[in-house]
N, C-alpha and C positions, 0 to 999 in steps of 0.2 A: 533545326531540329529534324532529325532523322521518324521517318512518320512509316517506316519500311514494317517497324515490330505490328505497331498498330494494326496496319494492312492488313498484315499475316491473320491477324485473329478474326476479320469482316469479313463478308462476303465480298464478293468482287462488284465494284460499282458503290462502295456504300461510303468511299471518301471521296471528297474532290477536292484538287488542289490547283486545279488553271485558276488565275485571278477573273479573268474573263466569266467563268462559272461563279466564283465563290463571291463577287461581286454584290453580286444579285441577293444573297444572305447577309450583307452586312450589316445591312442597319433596317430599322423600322420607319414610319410615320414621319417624325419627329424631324420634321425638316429641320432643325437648326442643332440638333444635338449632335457633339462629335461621335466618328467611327474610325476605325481602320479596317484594311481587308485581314479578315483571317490569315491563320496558316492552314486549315483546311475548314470543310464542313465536311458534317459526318450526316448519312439520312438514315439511320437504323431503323429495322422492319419491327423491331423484338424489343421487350424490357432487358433480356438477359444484354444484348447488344450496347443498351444504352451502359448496363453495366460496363460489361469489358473498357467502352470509352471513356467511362469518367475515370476508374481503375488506373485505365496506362496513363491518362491525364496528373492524378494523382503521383505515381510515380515519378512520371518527368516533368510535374511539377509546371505545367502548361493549364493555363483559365479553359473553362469551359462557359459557353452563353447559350443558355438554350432559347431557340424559336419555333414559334409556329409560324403562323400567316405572316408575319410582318406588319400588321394593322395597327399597333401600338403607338402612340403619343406622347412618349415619354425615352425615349432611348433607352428602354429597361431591355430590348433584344440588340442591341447595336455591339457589335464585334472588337474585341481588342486585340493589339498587334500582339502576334505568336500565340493566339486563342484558336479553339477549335469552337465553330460553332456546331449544337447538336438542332439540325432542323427534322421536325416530326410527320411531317409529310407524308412520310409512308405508314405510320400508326394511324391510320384515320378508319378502322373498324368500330363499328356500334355491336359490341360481341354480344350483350343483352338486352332484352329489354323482358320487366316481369310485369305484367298487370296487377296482379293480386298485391304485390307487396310495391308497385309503383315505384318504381325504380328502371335505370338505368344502367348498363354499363358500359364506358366508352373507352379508346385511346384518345391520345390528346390531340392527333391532329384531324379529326371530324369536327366538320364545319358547324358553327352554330345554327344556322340553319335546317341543314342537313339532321341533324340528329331533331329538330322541332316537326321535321315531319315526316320521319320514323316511327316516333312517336304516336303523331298523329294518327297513325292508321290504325292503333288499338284504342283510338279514344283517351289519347293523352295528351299532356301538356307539360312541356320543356318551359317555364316563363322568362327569366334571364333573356334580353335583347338587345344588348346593345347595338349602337346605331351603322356596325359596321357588321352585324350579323349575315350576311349575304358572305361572307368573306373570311373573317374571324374564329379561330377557332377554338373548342372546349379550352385545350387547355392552356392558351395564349388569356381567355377568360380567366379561368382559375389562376395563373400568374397575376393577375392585376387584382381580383376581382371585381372583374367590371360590372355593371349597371345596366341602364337601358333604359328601353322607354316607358313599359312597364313598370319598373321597380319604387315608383312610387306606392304601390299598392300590394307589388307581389314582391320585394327583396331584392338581391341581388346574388351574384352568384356563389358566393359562399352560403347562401341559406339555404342551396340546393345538394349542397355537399357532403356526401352520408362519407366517403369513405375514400384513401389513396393509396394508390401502391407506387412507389418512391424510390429512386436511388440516390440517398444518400452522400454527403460530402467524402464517407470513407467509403465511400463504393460498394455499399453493400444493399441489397436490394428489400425493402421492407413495406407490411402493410399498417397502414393507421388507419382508423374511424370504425366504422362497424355498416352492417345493413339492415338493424332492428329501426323500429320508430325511436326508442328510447336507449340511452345508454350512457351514463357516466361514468364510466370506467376509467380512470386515470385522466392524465393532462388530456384538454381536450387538441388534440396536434394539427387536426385536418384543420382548423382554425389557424392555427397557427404558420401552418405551409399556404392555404388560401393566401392568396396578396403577397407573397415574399419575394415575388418576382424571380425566382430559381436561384437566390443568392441562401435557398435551404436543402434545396434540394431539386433534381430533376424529375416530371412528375409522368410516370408512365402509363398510368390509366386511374380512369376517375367515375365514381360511381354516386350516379344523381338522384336526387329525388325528383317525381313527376308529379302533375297535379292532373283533376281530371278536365278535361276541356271546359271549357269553358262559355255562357251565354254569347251570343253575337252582340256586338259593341253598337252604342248609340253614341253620334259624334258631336259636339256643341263647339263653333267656332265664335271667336271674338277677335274684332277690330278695335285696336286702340289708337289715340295720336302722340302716344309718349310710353317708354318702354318703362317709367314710372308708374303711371297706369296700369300697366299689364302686370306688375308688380304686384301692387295693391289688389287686383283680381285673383291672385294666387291668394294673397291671405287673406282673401273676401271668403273665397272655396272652401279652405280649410276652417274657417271660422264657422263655415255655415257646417261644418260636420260629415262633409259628405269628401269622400278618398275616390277617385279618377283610377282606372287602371292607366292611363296616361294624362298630363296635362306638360303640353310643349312649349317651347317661345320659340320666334323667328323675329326677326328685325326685320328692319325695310333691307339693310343690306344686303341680309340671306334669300331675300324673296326676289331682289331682282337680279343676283347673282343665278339663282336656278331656272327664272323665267327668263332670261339670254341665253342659257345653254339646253333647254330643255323644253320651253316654251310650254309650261302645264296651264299657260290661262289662269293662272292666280294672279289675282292683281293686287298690284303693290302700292297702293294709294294712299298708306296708315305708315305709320312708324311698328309699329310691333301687331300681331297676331295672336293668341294662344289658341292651341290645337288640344281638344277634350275628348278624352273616350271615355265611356260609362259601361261596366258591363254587369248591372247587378238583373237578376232576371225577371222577366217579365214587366208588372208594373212598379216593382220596386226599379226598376232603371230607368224608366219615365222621371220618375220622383227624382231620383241622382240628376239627369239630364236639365231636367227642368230646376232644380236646385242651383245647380251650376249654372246655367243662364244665367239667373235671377243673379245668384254674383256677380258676373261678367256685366253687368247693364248697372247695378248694384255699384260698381266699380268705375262707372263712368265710360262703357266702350260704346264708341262709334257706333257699333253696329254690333250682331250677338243674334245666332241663333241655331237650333235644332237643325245639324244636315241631314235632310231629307235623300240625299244622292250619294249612293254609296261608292260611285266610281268617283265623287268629287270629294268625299271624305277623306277616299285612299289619296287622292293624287297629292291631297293637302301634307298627309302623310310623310309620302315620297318625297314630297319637296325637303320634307326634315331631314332625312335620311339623305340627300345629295349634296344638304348644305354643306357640306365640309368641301367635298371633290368640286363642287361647281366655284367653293370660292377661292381655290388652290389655282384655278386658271387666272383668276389676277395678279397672282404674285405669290409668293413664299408665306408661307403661315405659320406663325406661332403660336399654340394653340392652350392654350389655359384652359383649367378646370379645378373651379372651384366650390366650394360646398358650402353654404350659409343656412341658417335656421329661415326656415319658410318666411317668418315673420320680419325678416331683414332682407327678404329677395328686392322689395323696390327700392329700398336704400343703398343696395349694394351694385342695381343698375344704374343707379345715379353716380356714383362712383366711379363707373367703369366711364360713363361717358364723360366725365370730368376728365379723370384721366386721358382718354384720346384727345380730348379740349387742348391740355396742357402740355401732351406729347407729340401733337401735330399729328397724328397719325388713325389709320383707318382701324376701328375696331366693331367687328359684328359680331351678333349676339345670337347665339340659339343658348336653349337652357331645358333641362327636364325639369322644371320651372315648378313642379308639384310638388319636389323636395329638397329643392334650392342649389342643386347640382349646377351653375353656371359655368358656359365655357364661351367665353371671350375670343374672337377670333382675330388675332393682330394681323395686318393683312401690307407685305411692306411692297414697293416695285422690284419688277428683278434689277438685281444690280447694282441697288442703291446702298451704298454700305454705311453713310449719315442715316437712312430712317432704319437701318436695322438697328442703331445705336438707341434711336428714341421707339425704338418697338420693343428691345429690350429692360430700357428702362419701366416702360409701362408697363408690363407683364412682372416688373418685380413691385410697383404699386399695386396692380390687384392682389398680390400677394398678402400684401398688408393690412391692405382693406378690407381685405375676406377676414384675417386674421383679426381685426378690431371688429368684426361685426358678429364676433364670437365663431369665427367659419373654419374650415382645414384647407390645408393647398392644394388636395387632390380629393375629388369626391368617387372615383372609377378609375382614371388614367394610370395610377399608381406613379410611384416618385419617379423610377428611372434614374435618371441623369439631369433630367431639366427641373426638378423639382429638390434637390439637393438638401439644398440654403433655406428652401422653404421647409423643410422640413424640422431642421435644426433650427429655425426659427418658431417654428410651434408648440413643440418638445421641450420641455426639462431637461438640461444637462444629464440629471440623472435618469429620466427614461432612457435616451438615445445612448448614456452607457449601458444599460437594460437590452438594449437591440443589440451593441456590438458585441458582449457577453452572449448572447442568443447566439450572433452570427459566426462565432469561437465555437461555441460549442458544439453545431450541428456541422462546422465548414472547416476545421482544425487547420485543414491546408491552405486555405484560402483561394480555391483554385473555381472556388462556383459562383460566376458571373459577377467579376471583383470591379471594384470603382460604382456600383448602381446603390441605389437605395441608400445603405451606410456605409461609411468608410474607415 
């Protein structure tokens, strides 16, 4: 493919095509999901730009994947041969931000972080956090819509989504949602493009709701000796009436994966953990705090109580947030994410470790565990290409599993590539023709991020 017309129309600098460069854009996360190397990446400054690219795409009839960070868990940004990937990298301005009407306005490649504490300096709150926020961006977010730690209590990122401006499968540049509080005006679409993983549309700027800050958090930790236990603590919590702005899991094998590489002094001497924040204010957070306790001991844990130490609450934290990277030093990881009704989260732990039981294989567990978001962490040796056979068997038993305990195959990660089959196995026939009608209609050419999600 001749990529000279293309050029002509970019700035200079704004393709690359050394394999050595384009490399590095090919794929995401998703250690075990296929990629190829592009035929270019494109890093356009501009929405009109991302136009002109999908346009000539269109024409000559070449796929287009758009990325952001690459943080993704699912191969939903991974490159296909003679594809141009569009990475957003240089969109990373926060153009607005309104107090009075709390809101946002970003491009899609401002970090999620980055924009939470932008925010913050007028006394606001970005809540959306997934666990790879330090890194992850808006609209890599908005492609999945992911989750976090928070979203037990505060939603996730489609809930924060007033509004998008869009280019189109026919290259035409358009705005959907609005920036009132209220507004039913036609199909609702920003729904609709939230989670579609760019197989709707490439999404050039995105306009957020904010919340106002927030009370300072009160932290209640529990030790269990069975991640059934910890389980049962989750739907002790809920039972008791009382919603966590976080409630986490860790196993014993994510605690001692992060205390080897990080050595935070948590000790690993329990089979599971759950990690609580509470932030209702004043004495009503005492009351939440202390309510949750009362669960967690309620629940049969080990040990359970009110952290007093807020540098020892954070590091508990941190521990969460490193478990993935600290457990990708042991080997290749295949990374699951599954969604169950709260009241099936210890049944569906039990499951999981049945599973590793029967597939000889290592599986650790973190989980946003306050709303049944599990993600199973298959952990295989490098090299080994027998236990990659029985890591992938097991990862399509918790698929099952999830799905008999009334659950979905992805609760954040979104389908990508590794979640395919799972998905067609969740689905009605006749939904999943309902998506590829959807994906006809907005995608006529086929040219926007093909093979991901439906096919």
């Amino acid at each position: 493919m001749d990529l000279a017309s293309l050029v002509d129309q970019l700035p200079a600098g704004t393709l690359l095509t050394d394999p050595a460069s384009t490399a590095r854009y090919s794929h995401d996360e998703a250690e075990w999901a296929p990629w190829a190397l592009p035929l270019a990446v494109a890093r356009p400054a501009t929405s009109e730009q991302v136009r002109t690219i999908v346009r000539w795409c269109v024409a000559h009839e070449v796929p287009v994947v758009p990325r952001g960070a690459g943080t993704g868990l699912s191969g939903g940004a991974n490159s296909v041969s003679g594809g141009i990937v569009v990475s957003f990298e240089r969109m990373a301005a926060v153009t607005r931000i309104d107090p009075v009407e709390r809101l946002a306005v970003v491009q899609p490649g401002v970090v999620n972080d980055d924009l939470r504490a932008a925010v913050a300096e007028h006394g606001l709150w970005y809540p959306p956090d997934p666990a790879s926020s330090p890194w992850s961006t808006i609209g890599g977010n908005v492609a999945t819509n992911a989750g976090g730690v928070c979203c037990v209590k505060y939603g996730v990122t489609g809930d924060y989504v007033l509004a998008l401006e869009v280019v189109t499968g026919t290259g035409e540049l358009v705005r959907v949602g609005r920036e009132t509080a209220k507004g039913v005006a036609g199909y609702d679409l920003v729904s609709l493009l939230v989670g579609s993983e760019g197989t709707l549309g490439l999404v050039t700027e995105i306009t957020v709701r904010l919340r106002p800050a927030r009370p300072a958090e009160q932290t209640v930790v529990g030790f269990f000796d069975s991640l059934v236990a910890a389980g049962e603590a989750v739907a002790a919590v809920a039972r008791a009436g009382t919603v966590p702005s976080a409630l986490e899991l860790l196993d014993r094998h994510c605690l001692t994966a992060v205390n080897d590489w990080k050595d935070l002094g948590i000790e690993a001497d329990c089979e599971a953990i759950l990690l609580a924040r509470l932030d209702g204010p004043g004495a009503a957070g005492v009351a939440e705090a202390e309510a949750v306790l009362a669960a967690f001991e309620g629940a049969g844990a080990t040990f359970a109580a009110r952290s007093e130490d807020e540098s020892e609450a954070d590091a508990m934290f941190a521990a969460r947030r490193l478990a993935y990277p600290a457990l990708e030093r042991l080997g290749p990881v295949l990374t699951e994410d599954v969604c169950v009704p709260v009241g099936r989260v210890a049944a569906m732990l039990a499951a999981v470790q049945e599973i590793a039981r029967r597939h000889d294989v290592l599986i650790a567990n973190i989980a946003h565990a306050g709303d049944g978001n599990l993600h199973p962490l298959i952990i295989t040796p490098a090299g080994d290409d027998e236990a990659r056979v029985r890591a992938q068997h097991a990862f399509d038993d918790i698929i099952v599993e999830a799905l008999a305990c009334g659950g979905t195959v992805t609760g954040e990660h979104g389908v990508g590539l590794l979640k395919r089959a799972g998905l067609a196995a969740e689905l009605p026939l006749a939904v999943v023709e309902m998506h590829r009608a959807i994906r006809r209609a907005l995608d006529p050419h086929g040219v926007l991020n093909p093979g991901k999600v439906v096919t």
